[in-house]
C-alpha positions in Angstrom: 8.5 -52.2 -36.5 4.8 -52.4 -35.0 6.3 -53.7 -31.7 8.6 -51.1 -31.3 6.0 -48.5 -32.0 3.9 -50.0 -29.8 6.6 -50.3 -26.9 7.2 -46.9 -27.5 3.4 -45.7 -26.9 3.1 -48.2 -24.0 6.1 -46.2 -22.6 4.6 -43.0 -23.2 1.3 -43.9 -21.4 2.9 -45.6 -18.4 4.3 -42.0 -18.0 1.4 -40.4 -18.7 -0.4 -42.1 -15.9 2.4 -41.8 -13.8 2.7 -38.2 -13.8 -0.7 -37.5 -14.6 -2.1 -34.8 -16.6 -1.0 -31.2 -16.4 -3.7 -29.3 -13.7 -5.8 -26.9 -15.4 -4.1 -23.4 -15.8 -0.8 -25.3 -15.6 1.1 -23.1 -18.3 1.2 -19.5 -17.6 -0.3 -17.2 -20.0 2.1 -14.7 -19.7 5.1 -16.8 -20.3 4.0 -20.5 -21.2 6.2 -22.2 -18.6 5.2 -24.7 -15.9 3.4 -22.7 -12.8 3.9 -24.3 -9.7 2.2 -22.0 -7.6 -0.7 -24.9 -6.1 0.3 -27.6 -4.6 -1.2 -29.8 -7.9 0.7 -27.7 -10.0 3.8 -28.0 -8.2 3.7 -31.8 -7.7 3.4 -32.1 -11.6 6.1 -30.2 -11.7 8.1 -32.6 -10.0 6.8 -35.4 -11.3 7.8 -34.4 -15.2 11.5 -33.2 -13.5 11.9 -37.2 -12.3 11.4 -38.6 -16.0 13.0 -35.6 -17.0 10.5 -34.2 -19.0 12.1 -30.5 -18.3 9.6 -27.7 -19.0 10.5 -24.1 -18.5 8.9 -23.3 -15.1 7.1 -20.0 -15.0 9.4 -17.0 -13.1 5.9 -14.8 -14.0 4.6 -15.7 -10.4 7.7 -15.1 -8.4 8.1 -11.9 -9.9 4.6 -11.1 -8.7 5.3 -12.1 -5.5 8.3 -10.1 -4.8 6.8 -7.4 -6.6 3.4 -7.9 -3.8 5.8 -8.1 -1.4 7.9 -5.0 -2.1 4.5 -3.2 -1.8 3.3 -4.4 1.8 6.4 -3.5 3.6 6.8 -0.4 1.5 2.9 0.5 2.6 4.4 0.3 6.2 0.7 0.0 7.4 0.1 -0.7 10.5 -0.7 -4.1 12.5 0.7 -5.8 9.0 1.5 -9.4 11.0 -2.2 -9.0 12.9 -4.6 -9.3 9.9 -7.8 -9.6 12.4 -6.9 -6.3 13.9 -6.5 -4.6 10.0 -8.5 -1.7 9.9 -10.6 -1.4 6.4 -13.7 0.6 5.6 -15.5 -2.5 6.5 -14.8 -2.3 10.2 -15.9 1.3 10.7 -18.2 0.7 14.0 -20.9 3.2 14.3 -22.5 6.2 12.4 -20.5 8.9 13.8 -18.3 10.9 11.2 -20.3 9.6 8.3 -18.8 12.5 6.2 -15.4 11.8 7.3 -15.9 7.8 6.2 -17.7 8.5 2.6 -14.5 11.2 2.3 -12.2 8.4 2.6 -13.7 6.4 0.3 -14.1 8.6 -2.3 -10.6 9.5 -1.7 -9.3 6.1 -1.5 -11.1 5.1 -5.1 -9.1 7.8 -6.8 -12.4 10.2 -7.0 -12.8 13.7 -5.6 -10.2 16.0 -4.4 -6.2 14.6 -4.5 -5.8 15.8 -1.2 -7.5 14.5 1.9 -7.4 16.5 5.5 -9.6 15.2 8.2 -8.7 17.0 11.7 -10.5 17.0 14.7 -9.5 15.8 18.6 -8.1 12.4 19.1 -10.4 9.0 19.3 -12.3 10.3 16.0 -11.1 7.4 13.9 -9.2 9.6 11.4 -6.0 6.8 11.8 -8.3 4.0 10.9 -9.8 5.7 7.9 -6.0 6.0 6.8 -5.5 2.9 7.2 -8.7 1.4 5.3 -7.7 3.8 3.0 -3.9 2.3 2.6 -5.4 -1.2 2.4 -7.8 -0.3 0.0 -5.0 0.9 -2.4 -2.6 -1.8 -1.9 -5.4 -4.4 -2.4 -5.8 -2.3 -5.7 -1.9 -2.8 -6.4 -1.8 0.7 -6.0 1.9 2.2 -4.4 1.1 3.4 -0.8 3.2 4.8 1.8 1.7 5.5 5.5 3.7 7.1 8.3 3.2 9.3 11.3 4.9 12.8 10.6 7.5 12.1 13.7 8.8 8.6 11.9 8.9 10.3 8.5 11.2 13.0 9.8 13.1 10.7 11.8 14.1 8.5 8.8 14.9 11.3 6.9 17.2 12.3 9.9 18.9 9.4 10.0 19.4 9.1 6.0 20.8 12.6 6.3 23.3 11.5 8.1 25.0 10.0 5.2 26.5 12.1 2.1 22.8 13.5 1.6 22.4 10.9 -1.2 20.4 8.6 0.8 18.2 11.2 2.3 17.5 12.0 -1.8 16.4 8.7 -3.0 14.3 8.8 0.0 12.8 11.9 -1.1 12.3 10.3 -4.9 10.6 7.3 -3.3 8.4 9.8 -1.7 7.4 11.5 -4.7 6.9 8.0 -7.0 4.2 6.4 -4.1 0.9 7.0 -5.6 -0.9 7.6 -1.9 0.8 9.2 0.2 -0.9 8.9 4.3 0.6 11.1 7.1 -0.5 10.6 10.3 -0.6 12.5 13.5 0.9 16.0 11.4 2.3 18.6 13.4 2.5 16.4 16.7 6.5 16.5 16.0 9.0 19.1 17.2 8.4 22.2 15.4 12.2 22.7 14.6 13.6 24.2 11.3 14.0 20.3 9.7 10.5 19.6 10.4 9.0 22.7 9.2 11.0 22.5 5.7 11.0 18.7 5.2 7.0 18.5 5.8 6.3 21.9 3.6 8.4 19.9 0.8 6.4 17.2 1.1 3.2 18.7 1.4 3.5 21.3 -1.6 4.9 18.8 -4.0 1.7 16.6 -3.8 -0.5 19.7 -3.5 1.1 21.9 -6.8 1.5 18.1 -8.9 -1.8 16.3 -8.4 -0.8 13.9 -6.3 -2.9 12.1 -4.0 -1.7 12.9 -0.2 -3.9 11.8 3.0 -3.3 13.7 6.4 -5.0 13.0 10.1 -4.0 16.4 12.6 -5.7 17.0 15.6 -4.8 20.7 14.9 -7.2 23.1 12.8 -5.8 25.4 10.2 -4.7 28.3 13.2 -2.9 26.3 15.5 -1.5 24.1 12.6 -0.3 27.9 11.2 1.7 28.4 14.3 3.4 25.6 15.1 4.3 24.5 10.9 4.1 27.5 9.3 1.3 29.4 7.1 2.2 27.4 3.8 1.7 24.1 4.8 -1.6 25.1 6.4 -2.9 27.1 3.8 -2.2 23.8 1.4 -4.0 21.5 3.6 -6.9 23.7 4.7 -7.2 25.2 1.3 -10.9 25.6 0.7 -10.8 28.0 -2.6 -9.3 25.8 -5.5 -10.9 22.0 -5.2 -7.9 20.7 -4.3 -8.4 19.5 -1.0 -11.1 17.9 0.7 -11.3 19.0 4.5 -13.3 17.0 6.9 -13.6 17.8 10.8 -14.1 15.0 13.1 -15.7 14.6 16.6 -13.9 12.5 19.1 -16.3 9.7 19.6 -14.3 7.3 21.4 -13.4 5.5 18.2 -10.2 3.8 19.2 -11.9 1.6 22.7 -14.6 1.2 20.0 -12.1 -0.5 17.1 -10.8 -4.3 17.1 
């Protein structure tokens, strides 16, 4: 009897130092299976599969990682592929449209106004503060969707070509995004589509709370003309607190950027 016990424990340890002990934060605390999301981890993994040790491995990761996933091409931010030409807060060059940058900020941290409109001529940097702002919400987890006006309308353009349905869940994806960031507003043809689809847009985040971002190198007049009074009176609204207007100088800002 003693020998077979002790066969049986000399078994166990020559699998034991076979397979080694399980890495530190092995088991998932979420779901107690086997992560194998380091390379220690997932040659453990392996290693109890070949004696057939089989432990539940842990789907908790994967699930995180489609779910991370879904987020970045959702966010549509740009120069995704190029990480060292990302624009964040922490690549503003320069001390020119300080009021524009601690806008963005606060904006971007959920503080302040829920709507954001910096204007001003081209080269100020207001499509790099977008984009610092986009990458300071997805970093956060946070739902963000950034577009120019003319790509928004054209994908809703192309949905529309279906039964309407698609054009719809669109819209509903729209509305669910937590940040919404529109760039280059009212550069886009002026027709009947554009003016309705961006008012829609526009007033839903304005009358609901919702956080929405624009960059226009139009003021509130010429932004009147060519897109109407009530989307310009939402985004340059200065009365209710709602929105947070900043106007930028052109300072060369795009040579000036990585």
């Amino acid at each position: 009897m003693n020998n077979e016990i002790h066969s049986i424990f000399s078994d166990m340890n020559k699998i034991t130092n076979t397979i080694g002990y399980m890495p530190d934060g092995a088991n998932c605390p979420k779901c107690d299976g086997l992560r194998t999301d380091t390379p220690e981890r997932e040659v453990y993994a392996a290693r109890r599969a070949s004696y057939k040790l089989v432990t539940p491995l842990c789907k908790c990761v994967d699930k995180d990682h489609q779910k991370w996933a879904g987020l970045v091409s959702w966010a549509n931010l740009p120069h995704e592929r190029v990480p060292d030409d990302h624009r964040t807060f922490a690549t503003w060059a320069g001390t020119d449209n300080a009021d524009a940058l601690a806008a963005s900020k606060l904006f971007a941290t959920g503080d302040g106004p829920h709507i954001l409109t910096l204007f001003g001529p081209p080269d100020g940097g207001k499509s790099h503060l977008l984009e610092a702002i986009g990458r300071f919400n997805l970093a956060a987890g946070r739902s963000v969707r950034y577009s120019f006006a003319s790509a928004f309308l054209d994908d809703l353009r192309m949905a529309s070509v279906d039964d309407g349905t698609t054009a719809g869940a669109l819209m509903e994806t729209y509305a669910i995004t937590k940040v919404i960031l529109l760039d280059d507003i009212a550069v886009e043809n002026a027709n009947s589509f554009a003016v309705e689809r961006l008012t829609s847009l526009v007033d839903h985040r304005y009358r609901d709370g919702l956080r929405l971002a624009v960059a226009t190198n139009l003021g509130p007049e010429k932004l009147g003309e060519k897109l109407g009074e009530r989307i310009a009176s939402r985004l340059f609204d200065e009365g209710t607190g709602a929105v947070n207007i900043v106007m930028m100088k052109s300072t060369g800002h795009r040579k000036a950027s990585p």
